[in-house]
ZAMILO-289531 format. One record per residue: x, y, z of N, C-alpha, C in turn; residue number from 0. Coordinates in nm, 2 decimals. Atoms other than C-alpha are relative to their C-alpha. Example, Ala and Ser with C-alpha at 12.3 -4.5 7.8 and 13.67 -1.06 7.14 Angstrom:
# residues 2
+--------+--------+--------+--------+--------+--------+--------+--------+--------+-----+
!   n.xx !   n.yy !   n.zz !  ca.xx !  ca.yy !  ca.zz !   c.xx !   c.yy !   c.zz !   i !
+--------+--------+--------+--------+--------+--------+--------+--------+--------+-----+
!   0.09 !  -0.12 !   0.00 !   1.23 !  -0.45 !   0.78 !   0.09 !   0.12 !   0.00 !   0 !
!  -0.09 !  -0.11 !   0.00 !   1.37 !  -0.11 !   0.71 !  -0.08 !   0.11 !   0.08 !   1 !
+--------+--------+--------+--------+--------+--------+--------+--------+--------+-----+
This chain:
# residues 127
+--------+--------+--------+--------+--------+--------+--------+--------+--------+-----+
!   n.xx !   n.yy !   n.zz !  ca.xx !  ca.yy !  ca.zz !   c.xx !   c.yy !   c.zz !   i !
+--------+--------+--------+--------+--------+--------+--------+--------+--------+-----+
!   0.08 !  -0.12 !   0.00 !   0.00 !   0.00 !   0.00 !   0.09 !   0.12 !   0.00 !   0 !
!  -0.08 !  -0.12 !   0.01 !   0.13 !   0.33 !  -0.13 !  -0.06 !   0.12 !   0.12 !   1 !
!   0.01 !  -0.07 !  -0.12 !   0.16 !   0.55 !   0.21 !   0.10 !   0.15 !   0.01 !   2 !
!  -0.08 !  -0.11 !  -0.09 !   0.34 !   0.88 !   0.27 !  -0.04 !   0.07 !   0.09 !   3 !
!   0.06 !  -0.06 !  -0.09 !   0.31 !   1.05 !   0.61 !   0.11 !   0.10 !   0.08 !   4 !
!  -0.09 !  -0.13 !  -0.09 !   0.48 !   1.41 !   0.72 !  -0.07 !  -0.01 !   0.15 !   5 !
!   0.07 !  -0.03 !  -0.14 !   0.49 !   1.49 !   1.03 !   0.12 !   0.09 !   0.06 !   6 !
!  -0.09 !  -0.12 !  -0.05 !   0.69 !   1.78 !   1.23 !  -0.05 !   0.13 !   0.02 !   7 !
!   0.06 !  -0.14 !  -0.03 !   0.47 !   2.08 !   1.18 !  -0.10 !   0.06 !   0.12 !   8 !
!   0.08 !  -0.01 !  -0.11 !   0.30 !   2.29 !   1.46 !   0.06 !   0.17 !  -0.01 !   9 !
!  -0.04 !  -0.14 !  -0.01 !   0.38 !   2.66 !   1.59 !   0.10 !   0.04 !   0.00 !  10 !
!  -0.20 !  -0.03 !  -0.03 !   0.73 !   2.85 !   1.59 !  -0.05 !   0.13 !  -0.04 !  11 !
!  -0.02 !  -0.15 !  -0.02 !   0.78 !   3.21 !   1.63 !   0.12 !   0.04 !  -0.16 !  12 !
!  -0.08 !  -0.08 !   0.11 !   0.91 !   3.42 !   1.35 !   0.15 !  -0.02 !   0.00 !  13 !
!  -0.05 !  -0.02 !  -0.03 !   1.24 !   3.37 !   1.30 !   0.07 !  -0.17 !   0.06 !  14 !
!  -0.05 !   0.13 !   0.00 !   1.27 !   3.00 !   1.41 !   0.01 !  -0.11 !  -0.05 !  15 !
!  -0.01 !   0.17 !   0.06 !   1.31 !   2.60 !   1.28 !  -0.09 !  -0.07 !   0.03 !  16 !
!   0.03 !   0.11 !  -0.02 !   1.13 !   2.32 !   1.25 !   0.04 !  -0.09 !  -0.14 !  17 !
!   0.02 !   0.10 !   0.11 !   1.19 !   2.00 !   1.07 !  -0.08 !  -0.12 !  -0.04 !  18 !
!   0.05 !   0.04 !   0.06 !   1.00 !   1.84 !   0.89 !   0.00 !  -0.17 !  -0.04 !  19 !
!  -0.04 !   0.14 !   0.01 !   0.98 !   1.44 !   0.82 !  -0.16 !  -0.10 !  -0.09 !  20 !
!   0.10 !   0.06 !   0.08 !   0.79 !   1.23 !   0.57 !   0.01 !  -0.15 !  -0.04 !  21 !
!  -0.07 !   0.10 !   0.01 !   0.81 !   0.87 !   0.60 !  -0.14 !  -0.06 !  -0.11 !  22 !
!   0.02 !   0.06 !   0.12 !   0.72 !   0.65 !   0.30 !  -0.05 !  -0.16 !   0.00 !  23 !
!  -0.07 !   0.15 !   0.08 !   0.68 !   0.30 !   0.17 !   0.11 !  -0.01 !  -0.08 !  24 !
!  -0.04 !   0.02 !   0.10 !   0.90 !   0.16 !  -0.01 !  -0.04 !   0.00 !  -0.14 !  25 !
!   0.06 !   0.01 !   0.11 !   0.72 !   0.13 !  -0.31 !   0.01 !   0.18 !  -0.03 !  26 !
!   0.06 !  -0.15 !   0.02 !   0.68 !   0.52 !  -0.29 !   0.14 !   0.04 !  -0.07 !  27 !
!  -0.10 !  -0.05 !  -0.01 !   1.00 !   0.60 !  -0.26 !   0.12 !  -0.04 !  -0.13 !  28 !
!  -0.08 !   0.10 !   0.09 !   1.25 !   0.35 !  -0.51 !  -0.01 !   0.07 !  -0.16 !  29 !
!   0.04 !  -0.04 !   0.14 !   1.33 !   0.52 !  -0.81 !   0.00 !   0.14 !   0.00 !  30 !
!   0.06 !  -0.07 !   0.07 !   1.18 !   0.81 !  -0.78 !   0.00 !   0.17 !   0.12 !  31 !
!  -0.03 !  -0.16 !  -0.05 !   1.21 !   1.20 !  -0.70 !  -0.12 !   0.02 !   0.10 !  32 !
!   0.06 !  -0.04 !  -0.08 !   1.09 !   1.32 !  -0.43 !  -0.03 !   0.14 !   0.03 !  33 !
!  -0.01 !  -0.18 !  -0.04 !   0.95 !   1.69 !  -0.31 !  -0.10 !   0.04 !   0.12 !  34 !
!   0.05 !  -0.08 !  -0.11 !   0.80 !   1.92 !  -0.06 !  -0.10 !   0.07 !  -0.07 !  35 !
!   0.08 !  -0.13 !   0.05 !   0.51 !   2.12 !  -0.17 !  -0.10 !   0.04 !   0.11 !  36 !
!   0.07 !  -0.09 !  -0.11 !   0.31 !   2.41 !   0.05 !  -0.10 !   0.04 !  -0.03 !  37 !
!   0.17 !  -0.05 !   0.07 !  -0.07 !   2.53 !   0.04 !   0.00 !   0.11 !   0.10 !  38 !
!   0.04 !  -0.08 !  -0.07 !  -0.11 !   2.84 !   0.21 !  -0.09 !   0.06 !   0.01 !  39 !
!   0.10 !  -0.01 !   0.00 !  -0.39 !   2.98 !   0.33 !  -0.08 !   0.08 !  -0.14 !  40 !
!   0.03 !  -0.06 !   0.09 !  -0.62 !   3.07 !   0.04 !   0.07 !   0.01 !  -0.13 !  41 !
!  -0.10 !   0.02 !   0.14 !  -0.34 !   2.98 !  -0.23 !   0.02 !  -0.08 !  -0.03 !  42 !
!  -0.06 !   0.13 !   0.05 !  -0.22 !   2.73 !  -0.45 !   0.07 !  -0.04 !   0.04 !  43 !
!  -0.12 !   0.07 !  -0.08 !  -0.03 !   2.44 !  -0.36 !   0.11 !   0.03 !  -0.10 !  44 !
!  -0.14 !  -0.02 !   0.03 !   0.35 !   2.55 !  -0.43 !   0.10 !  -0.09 !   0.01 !  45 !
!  -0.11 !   0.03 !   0.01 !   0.66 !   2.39 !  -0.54 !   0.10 !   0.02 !   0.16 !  46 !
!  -0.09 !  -0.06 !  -0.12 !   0.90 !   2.42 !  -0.20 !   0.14 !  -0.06 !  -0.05 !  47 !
!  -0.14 !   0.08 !   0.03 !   1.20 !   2.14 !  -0.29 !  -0.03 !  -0.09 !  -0.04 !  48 !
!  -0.05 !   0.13 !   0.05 !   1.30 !   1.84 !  -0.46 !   0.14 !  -0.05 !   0.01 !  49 !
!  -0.18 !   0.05 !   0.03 !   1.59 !   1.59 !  -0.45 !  -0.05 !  -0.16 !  -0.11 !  50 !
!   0.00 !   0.13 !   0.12 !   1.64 !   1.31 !  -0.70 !   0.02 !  -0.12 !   0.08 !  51 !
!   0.00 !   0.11 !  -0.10 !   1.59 !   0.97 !  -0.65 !   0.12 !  -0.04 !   0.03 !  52 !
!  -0.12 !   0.07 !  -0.10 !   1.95 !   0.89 !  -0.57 !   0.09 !   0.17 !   0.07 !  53 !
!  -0.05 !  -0.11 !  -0.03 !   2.02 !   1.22 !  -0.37 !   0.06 !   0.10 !  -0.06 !  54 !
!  -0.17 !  -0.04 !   0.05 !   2.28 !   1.36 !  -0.63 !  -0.07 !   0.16 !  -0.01 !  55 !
!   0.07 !  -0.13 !   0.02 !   2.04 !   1.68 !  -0.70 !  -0.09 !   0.03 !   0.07 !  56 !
!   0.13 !  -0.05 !  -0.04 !   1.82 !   1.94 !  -0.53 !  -0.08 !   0.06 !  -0.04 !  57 !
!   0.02 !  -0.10 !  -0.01 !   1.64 !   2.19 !  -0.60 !  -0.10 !   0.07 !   0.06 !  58 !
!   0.09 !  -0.11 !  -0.08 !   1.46 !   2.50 !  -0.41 !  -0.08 !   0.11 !  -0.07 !  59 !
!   0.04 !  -0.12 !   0.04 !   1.18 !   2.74 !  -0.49 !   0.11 !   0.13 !   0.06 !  60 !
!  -0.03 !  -0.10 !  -0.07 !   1.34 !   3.09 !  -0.45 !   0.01 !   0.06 !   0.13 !  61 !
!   0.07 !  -0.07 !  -0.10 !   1.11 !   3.20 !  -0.21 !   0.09 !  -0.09 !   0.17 !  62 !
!  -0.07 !   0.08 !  -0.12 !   1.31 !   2.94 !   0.02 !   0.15 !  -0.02 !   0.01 !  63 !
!  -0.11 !   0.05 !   0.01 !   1.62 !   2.90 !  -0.10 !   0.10 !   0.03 !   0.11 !  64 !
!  -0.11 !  -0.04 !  -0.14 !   1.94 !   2.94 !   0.17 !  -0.09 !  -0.04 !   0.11 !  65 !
!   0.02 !   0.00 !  -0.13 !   1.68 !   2.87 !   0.45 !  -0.05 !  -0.15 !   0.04 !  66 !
!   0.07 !   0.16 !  -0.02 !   1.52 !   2.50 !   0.35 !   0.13 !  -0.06 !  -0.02 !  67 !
!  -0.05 !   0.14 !   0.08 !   1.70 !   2.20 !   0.30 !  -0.05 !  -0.09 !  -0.03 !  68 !
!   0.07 !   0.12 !   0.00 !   1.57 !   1.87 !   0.17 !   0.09 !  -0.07 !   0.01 !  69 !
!  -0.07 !   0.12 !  -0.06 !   1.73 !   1.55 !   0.26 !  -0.08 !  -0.09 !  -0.06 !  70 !
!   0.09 !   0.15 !  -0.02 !   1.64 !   1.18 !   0.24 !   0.08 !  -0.12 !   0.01 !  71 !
!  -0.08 !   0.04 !  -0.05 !   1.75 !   0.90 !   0.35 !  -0.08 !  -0.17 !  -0.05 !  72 !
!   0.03 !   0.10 !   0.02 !   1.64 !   0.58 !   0.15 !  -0.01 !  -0.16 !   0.03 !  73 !
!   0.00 !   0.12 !  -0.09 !   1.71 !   0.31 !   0.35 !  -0.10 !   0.05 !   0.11 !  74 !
!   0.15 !  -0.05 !  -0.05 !   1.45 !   0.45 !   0.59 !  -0.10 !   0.03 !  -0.05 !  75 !
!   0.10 !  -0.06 !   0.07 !   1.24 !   0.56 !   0.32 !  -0.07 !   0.12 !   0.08 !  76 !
!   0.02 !  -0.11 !  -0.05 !   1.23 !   0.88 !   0.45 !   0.05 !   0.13 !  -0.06 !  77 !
!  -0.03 !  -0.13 !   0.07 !   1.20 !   1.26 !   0.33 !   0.01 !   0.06 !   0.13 !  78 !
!   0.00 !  -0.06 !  -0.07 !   1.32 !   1.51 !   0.49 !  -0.03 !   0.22 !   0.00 !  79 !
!   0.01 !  -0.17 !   0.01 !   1.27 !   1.93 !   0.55 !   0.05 !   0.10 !   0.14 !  80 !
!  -0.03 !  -0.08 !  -0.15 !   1.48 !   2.15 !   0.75 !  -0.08 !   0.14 !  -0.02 !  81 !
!   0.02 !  -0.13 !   0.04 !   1.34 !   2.49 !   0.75 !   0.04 !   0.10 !   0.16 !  82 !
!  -0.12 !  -0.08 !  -0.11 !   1.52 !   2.77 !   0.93 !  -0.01 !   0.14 !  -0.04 !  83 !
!   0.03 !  -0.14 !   0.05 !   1.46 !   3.16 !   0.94 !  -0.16 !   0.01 !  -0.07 !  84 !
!   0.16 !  -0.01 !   0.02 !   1.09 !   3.11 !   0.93 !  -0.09 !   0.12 !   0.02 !  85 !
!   0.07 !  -0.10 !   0.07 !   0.89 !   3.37 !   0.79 !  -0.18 !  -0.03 !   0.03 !  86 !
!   0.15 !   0.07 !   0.00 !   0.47 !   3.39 !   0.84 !  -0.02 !  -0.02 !  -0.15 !  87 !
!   0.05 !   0.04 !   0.13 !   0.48 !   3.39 !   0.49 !   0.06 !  -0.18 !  -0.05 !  88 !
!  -0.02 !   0.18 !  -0.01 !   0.61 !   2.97 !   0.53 !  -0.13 !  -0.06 !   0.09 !  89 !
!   0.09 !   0.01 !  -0.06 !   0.30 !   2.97 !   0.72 !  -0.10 !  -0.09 !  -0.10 !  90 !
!   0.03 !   0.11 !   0.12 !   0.16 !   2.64 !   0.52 !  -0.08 !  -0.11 !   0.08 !  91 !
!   0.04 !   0.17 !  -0.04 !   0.00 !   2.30 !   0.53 !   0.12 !  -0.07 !  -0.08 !  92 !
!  -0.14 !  -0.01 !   0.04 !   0.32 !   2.14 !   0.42 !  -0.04 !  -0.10 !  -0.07 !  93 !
!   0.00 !   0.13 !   0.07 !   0.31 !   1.83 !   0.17 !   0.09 !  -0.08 !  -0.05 !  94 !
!  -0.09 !   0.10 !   0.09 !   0.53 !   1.53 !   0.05 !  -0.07 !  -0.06 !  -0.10 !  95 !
!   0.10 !   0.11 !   0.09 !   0.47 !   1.37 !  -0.29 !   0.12 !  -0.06 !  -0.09 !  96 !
!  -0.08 !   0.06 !   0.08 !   0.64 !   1.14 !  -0.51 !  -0.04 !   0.00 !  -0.15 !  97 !
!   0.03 !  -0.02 !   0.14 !   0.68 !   1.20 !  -0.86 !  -0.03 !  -0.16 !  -0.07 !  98 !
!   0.12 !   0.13 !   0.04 !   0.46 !   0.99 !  -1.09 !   0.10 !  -0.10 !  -0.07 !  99 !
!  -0.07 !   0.09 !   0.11 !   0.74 !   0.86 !  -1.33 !   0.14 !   0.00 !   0.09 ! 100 !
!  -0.10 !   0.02 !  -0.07 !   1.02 !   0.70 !  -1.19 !   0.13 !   0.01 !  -0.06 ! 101 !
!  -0.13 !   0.02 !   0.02 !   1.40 !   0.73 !  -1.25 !  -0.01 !   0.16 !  -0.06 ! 102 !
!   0.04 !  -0.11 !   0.01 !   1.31 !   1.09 !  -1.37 !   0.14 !   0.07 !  -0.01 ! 103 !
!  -0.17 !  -0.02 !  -0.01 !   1.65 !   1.25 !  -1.52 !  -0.02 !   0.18 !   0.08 ! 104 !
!   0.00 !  -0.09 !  -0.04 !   1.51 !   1.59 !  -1.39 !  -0.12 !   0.06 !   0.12 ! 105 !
!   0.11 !  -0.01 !  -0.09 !   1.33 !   1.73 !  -1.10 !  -0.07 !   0.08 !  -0.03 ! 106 !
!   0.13 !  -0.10 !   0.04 !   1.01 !   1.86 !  -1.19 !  -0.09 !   0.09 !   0.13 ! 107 !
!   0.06 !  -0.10 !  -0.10 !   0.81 !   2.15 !  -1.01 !  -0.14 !  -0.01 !  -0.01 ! 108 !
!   0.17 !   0.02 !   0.02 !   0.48 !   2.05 !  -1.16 !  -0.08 !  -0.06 !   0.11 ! 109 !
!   0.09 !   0.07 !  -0.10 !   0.22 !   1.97 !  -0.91 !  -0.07 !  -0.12 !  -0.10 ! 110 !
!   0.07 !   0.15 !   0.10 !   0.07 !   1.75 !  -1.20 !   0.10 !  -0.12 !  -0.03 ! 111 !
!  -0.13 !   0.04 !   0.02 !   0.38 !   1.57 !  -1.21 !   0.03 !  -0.16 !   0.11 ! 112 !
!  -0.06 !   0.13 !  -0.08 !   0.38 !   1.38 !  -0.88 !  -0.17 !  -0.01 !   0.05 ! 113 !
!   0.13 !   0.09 !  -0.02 !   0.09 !   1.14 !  -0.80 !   0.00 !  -0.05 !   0.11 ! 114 !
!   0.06 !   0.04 !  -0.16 !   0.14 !   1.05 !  -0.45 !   0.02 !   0.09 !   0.09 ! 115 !
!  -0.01 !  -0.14 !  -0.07 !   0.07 !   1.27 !  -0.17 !  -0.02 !  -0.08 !   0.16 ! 116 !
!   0.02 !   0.05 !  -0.11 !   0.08 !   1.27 !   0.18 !  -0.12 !   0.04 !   0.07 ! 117 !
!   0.11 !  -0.11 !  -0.05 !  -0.21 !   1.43 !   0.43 !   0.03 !   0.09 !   0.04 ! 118 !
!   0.01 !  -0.11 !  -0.05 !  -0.02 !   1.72 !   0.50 !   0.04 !   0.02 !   0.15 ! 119 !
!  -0.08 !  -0.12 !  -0.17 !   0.14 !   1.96 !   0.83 !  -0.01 !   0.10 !   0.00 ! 120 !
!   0.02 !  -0.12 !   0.02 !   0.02 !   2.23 !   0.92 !   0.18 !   0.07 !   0.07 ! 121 !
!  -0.14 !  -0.01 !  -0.08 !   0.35 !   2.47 !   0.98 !  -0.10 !   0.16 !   0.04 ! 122 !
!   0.03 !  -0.14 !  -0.06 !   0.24 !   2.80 !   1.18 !   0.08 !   0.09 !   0.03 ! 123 !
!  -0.12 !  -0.09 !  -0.07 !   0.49 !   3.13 !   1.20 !  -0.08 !   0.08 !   0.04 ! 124 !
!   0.03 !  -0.15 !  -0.08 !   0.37 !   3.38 !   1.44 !   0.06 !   0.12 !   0.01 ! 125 !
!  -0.06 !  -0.10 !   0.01 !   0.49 !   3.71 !   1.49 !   0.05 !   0.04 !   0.18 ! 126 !
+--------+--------+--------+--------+--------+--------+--------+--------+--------+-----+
């Protein structure tokens, strides 16, 4: 059964970290690129990060770049998301998903792109 499930989100003051954690099946995972995407309130869900399925590549939306990292750690089947210098505007439901086509020579930003999703974290920055 294809499963992914974040977990790590909750409240943090302007200006602080949390990270983030999205654990997988195997089946999800094997192969295939993984990413972070954010829904904020009243907006479309966004691009945040991707890494390729054998770690060698990242990449970051702008809006985040220098403050996220993504990780993962395939023998756990595990994603990961540091986020650091937290802004209300990261103020999200956070999401993992795995892209639809596997071995993928490039990381795509499309939300149409990856077909499995997780339920979501909410991340809250206060002021």
């Amino acid at each position: 059964q294809v499963q992914l499930a974040e977990s790590g989100g909750g409240l943090v003051q302007t200006g602080g970290s949390l990270n983030l954690s999205c654990e997988t099946s195997v089946d999800s995972i094997v192969g295939r690129n993984m990413a972070w995407f954010r829904q904020p309130p009243g907006k479309e869900r966004e691009f945040v990060a991707g890494i390729k399925w054998n770690a060698a590549e990242t990449e970051s939306a702008v809006s985040v770049e220098g403050r996220f990292t993504i990780a993962r750690d395939n023998a756990k089947n595990t994603i990961y998301l540091r986020m650091t210098t937290l802004t209300r505007d990261d103020t999200a439901v956070y999401y993992c998903a795995a892209d639809r086509l596997p071995w993928r020579r490039l990381i795509t930003t499309a939300t149409a792109e990856y077909d499995r999703w997780g339920q979501g974290t909410q991340v809250t920055v206060s002021s």
